[in-house]
OpenMM code with the backbone's topology and positions (N, CA, C; nanometers):
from openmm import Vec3, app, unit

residues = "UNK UNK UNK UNK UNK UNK UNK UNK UNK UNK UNK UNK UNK UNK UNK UNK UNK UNK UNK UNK UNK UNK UNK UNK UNK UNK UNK UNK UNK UNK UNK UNK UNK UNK UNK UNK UNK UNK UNK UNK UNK UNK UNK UNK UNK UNK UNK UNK UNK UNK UNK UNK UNK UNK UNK UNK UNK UNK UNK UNK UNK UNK UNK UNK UNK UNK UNK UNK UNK UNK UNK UNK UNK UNK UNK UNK UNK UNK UNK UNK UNK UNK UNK UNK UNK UNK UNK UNK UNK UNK UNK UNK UNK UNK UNK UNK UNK UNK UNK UNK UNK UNK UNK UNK UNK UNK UNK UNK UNK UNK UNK UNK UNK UNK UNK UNK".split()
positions = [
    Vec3(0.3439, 1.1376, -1.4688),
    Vec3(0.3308, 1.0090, -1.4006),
    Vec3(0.1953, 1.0035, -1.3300),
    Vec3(0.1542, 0.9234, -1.2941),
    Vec3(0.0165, 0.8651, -1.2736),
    Vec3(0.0310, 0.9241, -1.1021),
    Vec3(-0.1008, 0.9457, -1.0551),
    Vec3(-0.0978, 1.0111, -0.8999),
    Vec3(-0.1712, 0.8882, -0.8788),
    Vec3(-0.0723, 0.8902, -0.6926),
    Vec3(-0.1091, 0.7737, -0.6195),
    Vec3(-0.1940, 0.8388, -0.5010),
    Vec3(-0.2886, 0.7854, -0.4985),
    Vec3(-0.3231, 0.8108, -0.3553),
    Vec3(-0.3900, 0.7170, -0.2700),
    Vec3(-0.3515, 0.7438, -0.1302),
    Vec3(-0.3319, 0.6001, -0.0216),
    Vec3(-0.4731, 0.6476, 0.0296),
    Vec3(-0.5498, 0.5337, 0.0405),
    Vec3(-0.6666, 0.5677, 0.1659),
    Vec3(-0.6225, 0.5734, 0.3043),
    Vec3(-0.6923, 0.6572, 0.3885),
    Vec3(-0.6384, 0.6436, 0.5076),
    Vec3(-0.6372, 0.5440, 0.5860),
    Vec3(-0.6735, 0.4129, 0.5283),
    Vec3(-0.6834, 0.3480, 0.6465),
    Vec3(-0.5684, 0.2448, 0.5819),
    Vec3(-0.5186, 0.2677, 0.4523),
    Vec3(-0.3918, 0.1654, 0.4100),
    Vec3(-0.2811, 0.2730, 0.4392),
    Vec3(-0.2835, 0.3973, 0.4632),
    Vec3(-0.1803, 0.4727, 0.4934),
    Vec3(-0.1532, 0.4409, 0.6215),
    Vec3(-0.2543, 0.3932, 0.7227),
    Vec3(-0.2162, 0.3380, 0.8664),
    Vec3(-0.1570, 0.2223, 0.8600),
    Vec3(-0.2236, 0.1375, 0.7426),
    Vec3(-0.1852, 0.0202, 0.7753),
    Vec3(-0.0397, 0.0136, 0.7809),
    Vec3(0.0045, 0.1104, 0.6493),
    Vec3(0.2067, 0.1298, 0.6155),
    Vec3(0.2729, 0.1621, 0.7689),
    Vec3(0.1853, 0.2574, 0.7894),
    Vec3(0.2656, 0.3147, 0.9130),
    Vec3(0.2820, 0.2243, 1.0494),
    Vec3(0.1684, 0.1492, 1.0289),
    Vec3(0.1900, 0.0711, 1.1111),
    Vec3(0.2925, -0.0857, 1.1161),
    Vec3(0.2858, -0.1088, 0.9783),
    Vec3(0.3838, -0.2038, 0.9604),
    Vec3(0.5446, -0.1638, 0.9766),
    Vec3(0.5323, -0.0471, 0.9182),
    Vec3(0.6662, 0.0240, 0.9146),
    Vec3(0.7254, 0.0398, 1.0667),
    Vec3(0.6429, 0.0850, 1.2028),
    Vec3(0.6698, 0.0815, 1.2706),
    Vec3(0.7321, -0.0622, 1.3726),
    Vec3(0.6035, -0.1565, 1.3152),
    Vec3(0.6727, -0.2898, 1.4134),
    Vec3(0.7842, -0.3531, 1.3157),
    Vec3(0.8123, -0.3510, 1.1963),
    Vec3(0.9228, -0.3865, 1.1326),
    Vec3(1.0658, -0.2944, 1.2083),
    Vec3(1.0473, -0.1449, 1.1964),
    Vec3(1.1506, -0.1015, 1.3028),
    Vec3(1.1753, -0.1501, 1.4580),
    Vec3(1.0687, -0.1709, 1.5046),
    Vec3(1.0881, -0.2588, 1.6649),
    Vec3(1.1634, -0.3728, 1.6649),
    Vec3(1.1283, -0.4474, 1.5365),
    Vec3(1.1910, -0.6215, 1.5222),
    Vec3(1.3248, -0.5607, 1.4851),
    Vec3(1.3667, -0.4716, 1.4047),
    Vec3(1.5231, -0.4576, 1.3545),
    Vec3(1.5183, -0.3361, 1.3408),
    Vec3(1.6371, -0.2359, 1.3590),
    Vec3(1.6843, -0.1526, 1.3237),
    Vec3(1.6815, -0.1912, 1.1711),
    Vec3(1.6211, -0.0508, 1.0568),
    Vec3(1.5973, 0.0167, 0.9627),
    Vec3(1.4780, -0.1127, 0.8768),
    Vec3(1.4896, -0.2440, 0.9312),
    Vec3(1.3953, -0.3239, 0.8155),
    Vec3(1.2805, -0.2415, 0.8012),
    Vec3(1.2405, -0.1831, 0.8459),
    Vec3(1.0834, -0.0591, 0.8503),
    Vec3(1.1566, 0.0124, 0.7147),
    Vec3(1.2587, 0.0614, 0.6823),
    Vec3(1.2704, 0.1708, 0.5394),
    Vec3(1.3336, 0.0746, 0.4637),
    Vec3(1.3616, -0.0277, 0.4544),
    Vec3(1.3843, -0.1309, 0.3673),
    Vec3(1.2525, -0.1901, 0.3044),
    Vec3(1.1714, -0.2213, 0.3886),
    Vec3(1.0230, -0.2489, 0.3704),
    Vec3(0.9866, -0.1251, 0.2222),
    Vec3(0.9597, 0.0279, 0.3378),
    Vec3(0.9471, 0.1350, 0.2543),
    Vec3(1.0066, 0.0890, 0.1163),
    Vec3(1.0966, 0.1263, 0.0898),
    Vec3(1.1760, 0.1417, 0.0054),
    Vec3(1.1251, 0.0200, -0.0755),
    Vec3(1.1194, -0.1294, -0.0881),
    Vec3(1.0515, -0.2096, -0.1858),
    Vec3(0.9083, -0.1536, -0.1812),
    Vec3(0.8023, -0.1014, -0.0959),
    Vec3(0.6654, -0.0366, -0.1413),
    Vec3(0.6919, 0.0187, -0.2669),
    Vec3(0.8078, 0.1429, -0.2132),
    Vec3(0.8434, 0.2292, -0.3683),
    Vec3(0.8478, 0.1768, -0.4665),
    Vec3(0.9653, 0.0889, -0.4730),
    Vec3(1.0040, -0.0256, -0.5896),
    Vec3(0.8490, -0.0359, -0.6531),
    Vec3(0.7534, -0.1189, -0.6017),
    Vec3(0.6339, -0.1704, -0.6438),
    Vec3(0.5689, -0.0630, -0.6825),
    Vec3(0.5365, 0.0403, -0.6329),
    Vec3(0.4693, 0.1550, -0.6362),
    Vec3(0.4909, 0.2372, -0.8156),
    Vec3(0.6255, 0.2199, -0.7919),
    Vec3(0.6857, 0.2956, -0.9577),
    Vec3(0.6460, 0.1941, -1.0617),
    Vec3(0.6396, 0.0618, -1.0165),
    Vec3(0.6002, -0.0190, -1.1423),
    Vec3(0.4413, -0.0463, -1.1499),
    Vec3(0.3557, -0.0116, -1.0881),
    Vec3(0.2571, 0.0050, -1.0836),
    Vec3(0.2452, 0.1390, -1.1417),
    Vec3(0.2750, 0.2650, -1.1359),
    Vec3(0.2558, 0.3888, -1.1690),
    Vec3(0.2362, 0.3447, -1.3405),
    Vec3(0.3756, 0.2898, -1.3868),
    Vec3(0.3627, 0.2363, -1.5017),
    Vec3(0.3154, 0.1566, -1.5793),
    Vec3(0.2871, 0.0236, -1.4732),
    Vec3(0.2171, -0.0453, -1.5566),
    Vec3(0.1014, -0.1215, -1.4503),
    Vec3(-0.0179, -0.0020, -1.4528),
    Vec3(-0.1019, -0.0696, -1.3368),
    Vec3(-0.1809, -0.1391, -1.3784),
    Vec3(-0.2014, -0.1958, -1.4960),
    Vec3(-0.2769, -0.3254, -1.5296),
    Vec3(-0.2182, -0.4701, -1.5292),
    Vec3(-0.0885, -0.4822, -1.5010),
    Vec3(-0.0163, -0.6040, -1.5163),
    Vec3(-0.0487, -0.7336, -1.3871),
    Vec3(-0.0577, -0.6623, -1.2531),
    Vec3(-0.0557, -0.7577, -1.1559),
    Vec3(-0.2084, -0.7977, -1.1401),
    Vec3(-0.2322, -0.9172, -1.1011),
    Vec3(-0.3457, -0.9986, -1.1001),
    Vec3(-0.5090, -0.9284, -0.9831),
    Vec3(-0.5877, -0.9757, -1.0668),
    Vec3(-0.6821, -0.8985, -1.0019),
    Vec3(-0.7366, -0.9653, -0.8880),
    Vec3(-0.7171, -0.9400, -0.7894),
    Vec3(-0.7886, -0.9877, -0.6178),
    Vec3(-0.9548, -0.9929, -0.6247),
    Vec3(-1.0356, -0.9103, -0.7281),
    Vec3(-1.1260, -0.8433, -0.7294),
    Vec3(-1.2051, -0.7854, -0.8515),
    Vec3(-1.3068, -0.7643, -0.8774),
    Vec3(-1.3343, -0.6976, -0.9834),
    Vec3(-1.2814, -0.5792, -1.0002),
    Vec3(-1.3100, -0.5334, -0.9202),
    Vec3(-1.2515, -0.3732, -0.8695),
    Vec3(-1.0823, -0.3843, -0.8509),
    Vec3(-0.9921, -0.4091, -0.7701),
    Vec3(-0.8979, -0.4143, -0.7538),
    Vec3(-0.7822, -0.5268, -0.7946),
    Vec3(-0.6591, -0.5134, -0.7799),
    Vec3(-0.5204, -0.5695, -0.8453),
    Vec3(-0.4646, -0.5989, -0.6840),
    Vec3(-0.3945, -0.7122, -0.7137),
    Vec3(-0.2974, -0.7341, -0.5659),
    Vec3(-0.1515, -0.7185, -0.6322),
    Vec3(-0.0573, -0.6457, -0.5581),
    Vec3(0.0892, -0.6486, -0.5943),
    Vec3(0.1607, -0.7013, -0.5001),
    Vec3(0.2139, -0.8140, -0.5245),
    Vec3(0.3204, -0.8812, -0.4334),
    Vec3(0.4659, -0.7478, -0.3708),
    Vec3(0.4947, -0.7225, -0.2404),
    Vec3(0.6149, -0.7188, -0.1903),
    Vec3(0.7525, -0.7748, -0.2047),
    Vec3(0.8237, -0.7424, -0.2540),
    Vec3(0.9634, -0.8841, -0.2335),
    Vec3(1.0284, -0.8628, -0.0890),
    Vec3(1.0385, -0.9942, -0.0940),
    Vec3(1.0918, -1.0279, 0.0462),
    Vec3(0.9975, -0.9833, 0.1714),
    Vec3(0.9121, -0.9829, 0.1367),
    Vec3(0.7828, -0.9392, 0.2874),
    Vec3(0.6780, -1.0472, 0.2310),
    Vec3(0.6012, -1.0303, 0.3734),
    Vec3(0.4649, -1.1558, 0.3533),
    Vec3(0.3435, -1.0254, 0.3494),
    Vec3(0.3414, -0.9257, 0.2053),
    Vec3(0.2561, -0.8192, 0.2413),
    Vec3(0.2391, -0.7897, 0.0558),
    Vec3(0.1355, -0.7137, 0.0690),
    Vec3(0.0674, -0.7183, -0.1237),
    Vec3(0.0033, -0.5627, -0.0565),
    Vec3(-0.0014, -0.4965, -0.1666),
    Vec3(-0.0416, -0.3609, -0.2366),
    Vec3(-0.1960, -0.4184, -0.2601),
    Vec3(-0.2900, -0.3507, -0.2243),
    Vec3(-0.4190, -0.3863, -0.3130),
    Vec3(-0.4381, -0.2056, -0.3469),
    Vec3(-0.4390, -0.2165, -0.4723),
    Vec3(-0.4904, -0.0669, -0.5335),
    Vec3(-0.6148, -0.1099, -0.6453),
    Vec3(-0.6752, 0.0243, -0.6896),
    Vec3(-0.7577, 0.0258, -0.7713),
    Vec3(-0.7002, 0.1189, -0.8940),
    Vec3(-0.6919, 0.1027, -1.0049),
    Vec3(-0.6846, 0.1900, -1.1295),
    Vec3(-0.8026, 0.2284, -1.2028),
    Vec3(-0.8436, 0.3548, -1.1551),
    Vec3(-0.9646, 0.4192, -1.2161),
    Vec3(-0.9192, 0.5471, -1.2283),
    Vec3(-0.9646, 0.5560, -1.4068),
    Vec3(-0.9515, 0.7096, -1.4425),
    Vec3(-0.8040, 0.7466, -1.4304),
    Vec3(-0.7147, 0.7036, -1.4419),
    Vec3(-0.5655, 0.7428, -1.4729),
    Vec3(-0.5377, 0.7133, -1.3478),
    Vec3(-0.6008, 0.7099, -1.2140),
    Vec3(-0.5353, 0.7146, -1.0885),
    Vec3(-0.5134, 0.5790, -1.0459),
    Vec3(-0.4540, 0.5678, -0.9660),
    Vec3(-0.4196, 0.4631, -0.8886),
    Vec3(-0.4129, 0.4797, -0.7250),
    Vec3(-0.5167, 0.4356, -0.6821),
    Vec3(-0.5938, 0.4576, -0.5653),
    Vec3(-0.5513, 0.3322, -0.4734),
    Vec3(-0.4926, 0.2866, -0.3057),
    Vec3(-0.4318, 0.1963, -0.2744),
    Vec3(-0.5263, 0.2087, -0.1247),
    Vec3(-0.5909, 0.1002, -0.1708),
    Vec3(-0.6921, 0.0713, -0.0705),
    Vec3(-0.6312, -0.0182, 0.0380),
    Vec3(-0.5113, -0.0939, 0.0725),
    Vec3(-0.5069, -0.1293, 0.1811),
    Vec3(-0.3554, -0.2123, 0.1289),
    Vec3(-0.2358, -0.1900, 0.2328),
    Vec3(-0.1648, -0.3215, 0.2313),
    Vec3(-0.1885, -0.4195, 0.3209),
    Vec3(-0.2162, -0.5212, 0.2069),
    Vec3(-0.2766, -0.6337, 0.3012),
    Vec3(-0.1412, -0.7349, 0.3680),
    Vec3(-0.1290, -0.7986, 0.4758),
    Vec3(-0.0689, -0.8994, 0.5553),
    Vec3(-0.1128, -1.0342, 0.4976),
    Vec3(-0.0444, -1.1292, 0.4382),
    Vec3(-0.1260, -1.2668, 0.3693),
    Vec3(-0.0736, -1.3232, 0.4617),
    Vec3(-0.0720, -1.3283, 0.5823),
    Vec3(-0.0456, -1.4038, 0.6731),
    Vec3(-0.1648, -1.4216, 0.7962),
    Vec3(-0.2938, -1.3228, 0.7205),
    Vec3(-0.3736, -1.2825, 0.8025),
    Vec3(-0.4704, -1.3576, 0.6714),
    Vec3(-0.6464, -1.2926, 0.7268),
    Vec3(-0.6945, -1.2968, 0.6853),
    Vec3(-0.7440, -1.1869, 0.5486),
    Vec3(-0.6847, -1.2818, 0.4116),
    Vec3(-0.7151, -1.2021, 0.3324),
    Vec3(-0.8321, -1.0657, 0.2871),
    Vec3(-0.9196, -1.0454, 0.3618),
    Vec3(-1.0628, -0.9596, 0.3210),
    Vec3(-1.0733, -0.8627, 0.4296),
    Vec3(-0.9854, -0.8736, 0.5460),
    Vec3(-0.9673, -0.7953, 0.6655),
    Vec3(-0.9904, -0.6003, 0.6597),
    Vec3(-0.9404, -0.5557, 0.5629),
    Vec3(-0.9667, -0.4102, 0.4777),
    Vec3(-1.0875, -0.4216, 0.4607),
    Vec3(-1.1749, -0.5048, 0.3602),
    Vec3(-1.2947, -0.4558, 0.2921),
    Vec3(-1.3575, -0.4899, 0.3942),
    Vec3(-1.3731, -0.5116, 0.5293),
    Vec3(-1.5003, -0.5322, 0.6359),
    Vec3(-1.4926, -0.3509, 0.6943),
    Vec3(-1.4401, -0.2502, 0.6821),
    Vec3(-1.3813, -0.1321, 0.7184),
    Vec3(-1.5063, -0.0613, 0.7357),
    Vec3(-1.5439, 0.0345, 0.8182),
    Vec3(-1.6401, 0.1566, 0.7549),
    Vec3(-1.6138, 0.2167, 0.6510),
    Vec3(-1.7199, 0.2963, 0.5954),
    Vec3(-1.6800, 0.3782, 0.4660),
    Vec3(-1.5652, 0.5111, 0.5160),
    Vec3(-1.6080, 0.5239, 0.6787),
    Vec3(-1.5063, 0.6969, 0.7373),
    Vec3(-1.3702, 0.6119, 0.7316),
    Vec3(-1.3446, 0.5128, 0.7240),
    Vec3(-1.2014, 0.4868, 0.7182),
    Vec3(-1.1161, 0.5226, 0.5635),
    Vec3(-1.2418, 0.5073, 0.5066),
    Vec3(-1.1973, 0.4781, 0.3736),
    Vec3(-1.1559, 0.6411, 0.3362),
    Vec3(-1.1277, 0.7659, 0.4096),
    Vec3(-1.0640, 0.8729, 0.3321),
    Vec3(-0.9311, 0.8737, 0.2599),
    Vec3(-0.9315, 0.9090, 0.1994),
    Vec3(-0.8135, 0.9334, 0.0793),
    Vec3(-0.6820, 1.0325, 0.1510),
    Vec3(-0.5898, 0.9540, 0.1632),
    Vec3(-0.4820, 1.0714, 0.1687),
    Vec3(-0.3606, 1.0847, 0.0404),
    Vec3(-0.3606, 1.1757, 0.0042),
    Vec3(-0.2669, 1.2429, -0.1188),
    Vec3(-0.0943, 1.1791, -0.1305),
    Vec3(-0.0267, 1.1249, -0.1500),
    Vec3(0.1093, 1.0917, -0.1437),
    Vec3(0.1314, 1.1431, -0.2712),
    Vec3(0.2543, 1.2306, -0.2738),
    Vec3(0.3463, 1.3089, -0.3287),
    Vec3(0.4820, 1.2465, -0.3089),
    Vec3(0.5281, 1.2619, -0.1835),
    Vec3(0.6353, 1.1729, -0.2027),
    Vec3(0.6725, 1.1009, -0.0804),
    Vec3(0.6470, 0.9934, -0.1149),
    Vec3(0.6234, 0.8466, -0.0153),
    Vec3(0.7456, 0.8907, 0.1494),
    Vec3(0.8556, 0.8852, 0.1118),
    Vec3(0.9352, 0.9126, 0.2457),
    Vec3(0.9522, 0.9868, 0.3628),
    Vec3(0.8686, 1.1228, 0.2590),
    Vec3(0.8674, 1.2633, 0.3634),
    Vec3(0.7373, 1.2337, 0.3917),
    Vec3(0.6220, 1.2377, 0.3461),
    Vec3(0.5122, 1.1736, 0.4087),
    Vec3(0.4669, 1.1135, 0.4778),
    Vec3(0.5333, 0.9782, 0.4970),
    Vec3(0.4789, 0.8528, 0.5462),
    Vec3(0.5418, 0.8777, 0.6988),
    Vec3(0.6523, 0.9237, 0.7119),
    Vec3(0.7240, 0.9009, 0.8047),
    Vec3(0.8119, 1.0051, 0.8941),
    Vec3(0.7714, 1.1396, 0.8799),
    Vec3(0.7740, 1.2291, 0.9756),
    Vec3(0.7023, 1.2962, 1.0367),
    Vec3(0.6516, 1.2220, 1.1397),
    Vec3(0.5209, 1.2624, 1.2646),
    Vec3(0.5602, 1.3655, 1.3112),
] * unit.nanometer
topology = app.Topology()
chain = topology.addChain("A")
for resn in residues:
    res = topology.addResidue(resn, chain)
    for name in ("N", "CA", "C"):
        topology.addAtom(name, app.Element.getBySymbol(name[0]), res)
């Protein structure tokens, strides 16, 4: 299967959504998670299908959230430069420094993301 890896500054962004989704409700934060996954596996598979935001990058819609996946597919990988908020201003990620932009490794999304 295709390796994902989150930049660090869209790995904050998860964590951070994940967190105020848990403040608003008990568990909607791993419900959230859990459709990322959803999207995540169908992207693994078929990361050319969802529409391109970009020359460079693809946006993947969320279900049931106001939030999109922006990844890049280069070289077998699939690289996830930011989940964006479309409730915001769409381009909000690409104004970033380049030190934000480090890469962190996801193996497996649940144990990762979410035990500080």
């Amino acid at each position: 299967m295709r390796e994902v890896v989150f930049l660090a500054l869209a790995q904050n962004e998860l964590d951070d959504i994940f967190e105020s989704l848990e403040y608003q409700k008990k568990n909607k934060g791993y419900i959230f998670i859990e459709e990322v996954e959803k999207m995540l596996t169908l992207i693994r598979h078929y990361p050319n299908v969802w529409s391109k935001s970009s020359e460079h990058t693809h946006k993947c819609f969320i279900k049931d959230f106001p939030y999109a996946i922006i990844y890049q597919y280069i070289d077998g990988m699939i690289r996830v430069v930011a989940i964006m908020n479309l409730h915001k201003k769409p381009i909000h990620w690409a104004s970033k420094s380049v030190s934000e932009y480090a890469t962190c490794r996801i193996a497996n999304l649940p144990d990762t993301m979410y035990t500080r």
